[in-house]
C-alpha positions in Angstrom: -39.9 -52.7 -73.4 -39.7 -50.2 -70.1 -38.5 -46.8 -70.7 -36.4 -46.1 -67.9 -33.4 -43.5 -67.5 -30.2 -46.0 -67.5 -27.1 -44.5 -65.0 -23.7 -46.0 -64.9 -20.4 -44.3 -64.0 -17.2 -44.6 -66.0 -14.6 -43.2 -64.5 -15.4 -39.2 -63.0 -18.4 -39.1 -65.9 -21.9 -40.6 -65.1 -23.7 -41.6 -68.3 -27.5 -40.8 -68.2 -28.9 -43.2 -71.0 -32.3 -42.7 -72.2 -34.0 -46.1 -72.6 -36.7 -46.1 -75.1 -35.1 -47.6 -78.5 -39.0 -49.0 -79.3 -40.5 -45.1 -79.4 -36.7 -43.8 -80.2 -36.0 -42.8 -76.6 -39.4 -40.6 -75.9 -40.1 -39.5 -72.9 -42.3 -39.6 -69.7 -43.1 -38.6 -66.7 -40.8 -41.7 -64.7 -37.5 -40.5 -66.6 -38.0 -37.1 -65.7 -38.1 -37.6 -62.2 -35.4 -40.3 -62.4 -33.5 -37.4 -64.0 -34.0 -35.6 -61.3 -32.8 -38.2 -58.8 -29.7 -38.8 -60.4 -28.6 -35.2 -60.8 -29.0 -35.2 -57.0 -27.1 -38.2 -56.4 -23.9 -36.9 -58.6 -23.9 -33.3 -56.9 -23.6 -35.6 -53.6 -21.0 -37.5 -55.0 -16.9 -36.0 -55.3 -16.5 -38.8 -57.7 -18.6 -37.6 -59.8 -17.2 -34.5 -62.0 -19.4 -34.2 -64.9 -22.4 -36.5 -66.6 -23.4 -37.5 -70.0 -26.9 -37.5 -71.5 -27.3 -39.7 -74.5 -30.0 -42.0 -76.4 -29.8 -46.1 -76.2 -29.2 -47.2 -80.1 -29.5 -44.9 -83.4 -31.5 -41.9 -81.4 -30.9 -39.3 -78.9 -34.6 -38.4 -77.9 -38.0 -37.9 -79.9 -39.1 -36.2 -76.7 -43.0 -36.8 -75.6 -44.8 -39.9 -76.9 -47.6 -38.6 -79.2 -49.6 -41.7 -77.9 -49.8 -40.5 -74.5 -50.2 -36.9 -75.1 -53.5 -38.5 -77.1 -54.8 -40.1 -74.1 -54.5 -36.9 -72.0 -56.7 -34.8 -74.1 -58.9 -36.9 -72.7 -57.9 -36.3 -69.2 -58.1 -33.5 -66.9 -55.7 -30.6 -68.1 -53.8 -30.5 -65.0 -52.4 -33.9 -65.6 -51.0 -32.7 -68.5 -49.6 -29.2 -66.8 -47.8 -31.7 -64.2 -46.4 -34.2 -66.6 -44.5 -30.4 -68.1 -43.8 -29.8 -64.1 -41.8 -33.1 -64.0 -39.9 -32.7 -67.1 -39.4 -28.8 -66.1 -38.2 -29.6 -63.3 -35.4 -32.2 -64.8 -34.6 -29.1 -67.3 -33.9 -26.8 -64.0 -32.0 -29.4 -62.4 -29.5 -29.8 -65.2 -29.8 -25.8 -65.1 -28.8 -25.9 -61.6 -26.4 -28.7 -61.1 -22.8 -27.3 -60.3 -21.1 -30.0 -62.4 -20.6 -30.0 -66.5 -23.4 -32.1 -68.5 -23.1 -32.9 -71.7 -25.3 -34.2 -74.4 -24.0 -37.0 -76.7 -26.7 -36.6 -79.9 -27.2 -39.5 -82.8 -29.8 -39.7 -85.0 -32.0 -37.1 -84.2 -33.2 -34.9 -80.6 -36.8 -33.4 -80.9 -39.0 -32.0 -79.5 -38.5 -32.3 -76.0 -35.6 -33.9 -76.6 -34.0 -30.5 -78.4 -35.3 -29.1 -75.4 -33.1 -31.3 -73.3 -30.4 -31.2 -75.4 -29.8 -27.5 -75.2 -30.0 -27.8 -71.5 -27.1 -29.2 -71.1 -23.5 -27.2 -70.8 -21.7 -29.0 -74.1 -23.8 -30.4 -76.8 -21.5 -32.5 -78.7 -23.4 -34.1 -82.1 -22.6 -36.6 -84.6 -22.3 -34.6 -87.9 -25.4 -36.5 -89.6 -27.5 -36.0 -86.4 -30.8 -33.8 -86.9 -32.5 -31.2 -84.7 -36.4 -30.0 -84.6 -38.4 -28.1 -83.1 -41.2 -30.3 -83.9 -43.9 -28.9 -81.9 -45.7 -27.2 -84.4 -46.4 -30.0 -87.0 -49.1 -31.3 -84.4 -50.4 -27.5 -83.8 -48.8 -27.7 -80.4 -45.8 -25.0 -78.8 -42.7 -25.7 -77.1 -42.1 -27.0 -73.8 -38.3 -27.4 -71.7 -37.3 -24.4 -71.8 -36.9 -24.8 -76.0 -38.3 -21.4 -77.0 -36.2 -19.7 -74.3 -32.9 -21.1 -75.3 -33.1 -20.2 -78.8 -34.6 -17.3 -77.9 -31.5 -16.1 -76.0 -28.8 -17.8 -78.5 -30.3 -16.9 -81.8 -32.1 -13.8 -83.9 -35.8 -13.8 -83.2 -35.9 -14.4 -87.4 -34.1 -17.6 -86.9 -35.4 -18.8 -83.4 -39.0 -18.5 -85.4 -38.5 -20.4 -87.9 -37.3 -22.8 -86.6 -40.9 -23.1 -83.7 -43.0 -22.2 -86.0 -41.9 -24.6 -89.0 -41.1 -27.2 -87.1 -38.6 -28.3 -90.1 -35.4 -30.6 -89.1 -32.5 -28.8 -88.5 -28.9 -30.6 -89.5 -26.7 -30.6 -86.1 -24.1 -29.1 -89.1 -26.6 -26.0 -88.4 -26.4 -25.9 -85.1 -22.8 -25.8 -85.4 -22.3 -23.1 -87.3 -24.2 -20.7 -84.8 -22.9 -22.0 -81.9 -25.6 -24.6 -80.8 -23.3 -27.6 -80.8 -20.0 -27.5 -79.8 -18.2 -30.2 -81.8 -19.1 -32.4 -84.4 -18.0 -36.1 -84.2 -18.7 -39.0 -87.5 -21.7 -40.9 -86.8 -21.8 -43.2 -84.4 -18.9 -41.0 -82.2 -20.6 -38.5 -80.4 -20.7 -40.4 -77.1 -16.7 -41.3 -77.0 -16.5 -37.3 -78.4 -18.6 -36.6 -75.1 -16.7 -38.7 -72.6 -13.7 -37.4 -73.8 -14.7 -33.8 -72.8 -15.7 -35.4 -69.6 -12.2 -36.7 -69.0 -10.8 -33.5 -69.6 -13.6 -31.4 -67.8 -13.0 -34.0 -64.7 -9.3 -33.0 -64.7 -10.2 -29.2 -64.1 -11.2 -28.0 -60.4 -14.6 -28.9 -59.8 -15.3 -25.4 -57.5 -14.1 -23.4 -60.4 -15.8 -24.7 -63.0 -19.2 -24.9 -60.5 -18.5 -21.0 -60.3 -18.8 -20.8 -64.2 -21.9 -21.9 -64.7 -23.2 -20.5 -61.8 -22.0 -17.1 -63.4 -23.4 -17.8 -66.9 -26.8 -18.7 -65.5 -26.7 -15.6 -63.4 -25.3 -13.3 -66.3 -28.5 -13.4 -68.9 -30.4 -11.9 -65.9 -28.0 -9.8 -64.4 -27.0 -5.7 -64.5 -23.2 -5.8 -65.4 -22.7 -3.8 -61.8 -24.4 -6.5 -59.7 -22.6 -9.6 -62.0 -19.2 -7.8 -61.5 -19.7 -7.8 -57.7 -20.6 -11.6 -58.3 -17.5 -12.3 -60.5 -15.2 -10.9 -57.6 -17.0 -12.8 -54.9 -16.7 -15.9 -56.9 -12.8 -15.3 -57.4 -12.3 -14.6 -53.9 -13.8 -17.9 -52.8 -12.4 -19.4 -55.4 -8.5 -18.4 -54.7 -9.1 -18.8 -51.2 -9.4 -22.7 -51.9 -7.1 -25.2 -51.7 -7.7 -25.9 -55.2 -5.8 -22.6 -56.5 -3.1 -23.1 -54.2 -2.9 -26.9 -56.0 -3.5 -25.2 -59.5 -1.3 -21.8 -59.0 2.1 -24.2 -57.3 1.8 -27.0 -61.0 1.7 -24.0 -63.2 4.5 -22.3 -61.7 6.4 -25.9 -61.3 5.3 -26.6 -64.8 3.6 -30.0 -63.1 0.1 -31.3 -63.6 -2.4 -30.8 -60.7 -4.6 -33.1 -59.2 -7.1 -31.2 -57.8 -9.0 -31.8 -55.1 
């Protein structure tokens, strides 16, 4: 069976689905530049408010297939380094892309795939779902960004522990410290994830673009230069129709439809 990178679009949400069920959902190069393609074709699209990662069937993503990292020890090193440049630049994209993405995790996200998983705005999990930083158990270190986010969400005590032991991780975990937002019963976490889709596609799409664009800026950010970024942001922001939509509904106690 092909692993390809699945898209559909259910209502305002597109639904990423990685297709892999035979190698639970690994990776390759081709998804991560289908990735790619997709992100660019939502942030074109005003239909499009927010998108959905998930795995086809019992897994969310093993991340990179151990049988074709094999066959590139035998290859030149750069193809390795631009297989990591692909999936990098998928992780920046989701990074980057103005709209809400949300992962939908069952059975278990590895490797790469915790990688991807923390790239994404809302992580909603089934409660049985596992996590792993899995690198280490074949004496290799993280890639997508992995080390970075736990670096920044967690104490260096727990973020090493988790690399360096490479031991599973329940999603119950993750919850507790703020890794996963909410916690669905097995076999849930993709309606849990379209549901905060519907709602998220309800919201302003300029405002909620400004958010993340301010919570990527903040963790590199002087508070002085993120203030004067904060009032330029709110400035554009009441300036567009959409506040003068959301500002008239909450005074005439209706429900906006913004634009």
């Amino acid at each position: 069976m092909t692993a390809e990178l699945k898209s559909r679009t259910e209502g305002r949400t597109m639904v990423l689905t990685i297709s892999n069920p035979s190698m639970r959902n690994a990776l390759g190069p081709e998804m991560y530049a289908a990735g790619v393609e997709a992100l660019n074709g939502a942030d074109n699209s005003p239909d499009v408010r927010n998108v959905v990662i998930v795995g086809e069937g019992a897994w969310f993503c093993a991340g990179g297939s151990l049988q074709r990292l094999a066959g590139n020890r035998e290859r030149d090193p750069s193809v390795q380094a631009e297989s990591i440049d692909g999936l990098h630049n998928w992780i920046d994209s989701i990074r980057a892309f103005p709209k809400p993405v949300i992962a939908a995790v069952e059975g278990a996200a590895a490797g790469a795939g915790f990688s991807l998983a923390l790239a994404c705005d809302f992580v909603i999990s089934a409660r049985d779902a596992v996590f792993a930083a899995s690198y280490s158990n074949v004496a290799l270190s993280p890639d997508g960004g992995l080390s970075w986010q736990l670096a920044q969400a967690l104490p260096r005590q727990i973020a090493s522990e988790w690399l360096m032991n490479g031991e599973r991780i329940a999603a119950t975990r993750l919850h507790e410290l703020g890794l996963v937002n909410k916690l669905t019963e097995p076999g849930q976490a993709l309606q849990g994830a379209m549901a905060l889709g519907e709602a998220l596609g309800a919201r302003a799409p300029n405002a909620l673009a400004s958010i993340k664009d301010l919570l990527n800026e903040a963790r590199g950010a002087t508070l002085v230069n993120h203030l004067a970024q904060e009032r330029d942001h709110f400035v554009r922001n009441l300036h567009h129709a959409n506040a003068g939509i959301g500002i008239a509904a909450f005074l005439g106690k209706t429900k906006p439809r913004y634009e």
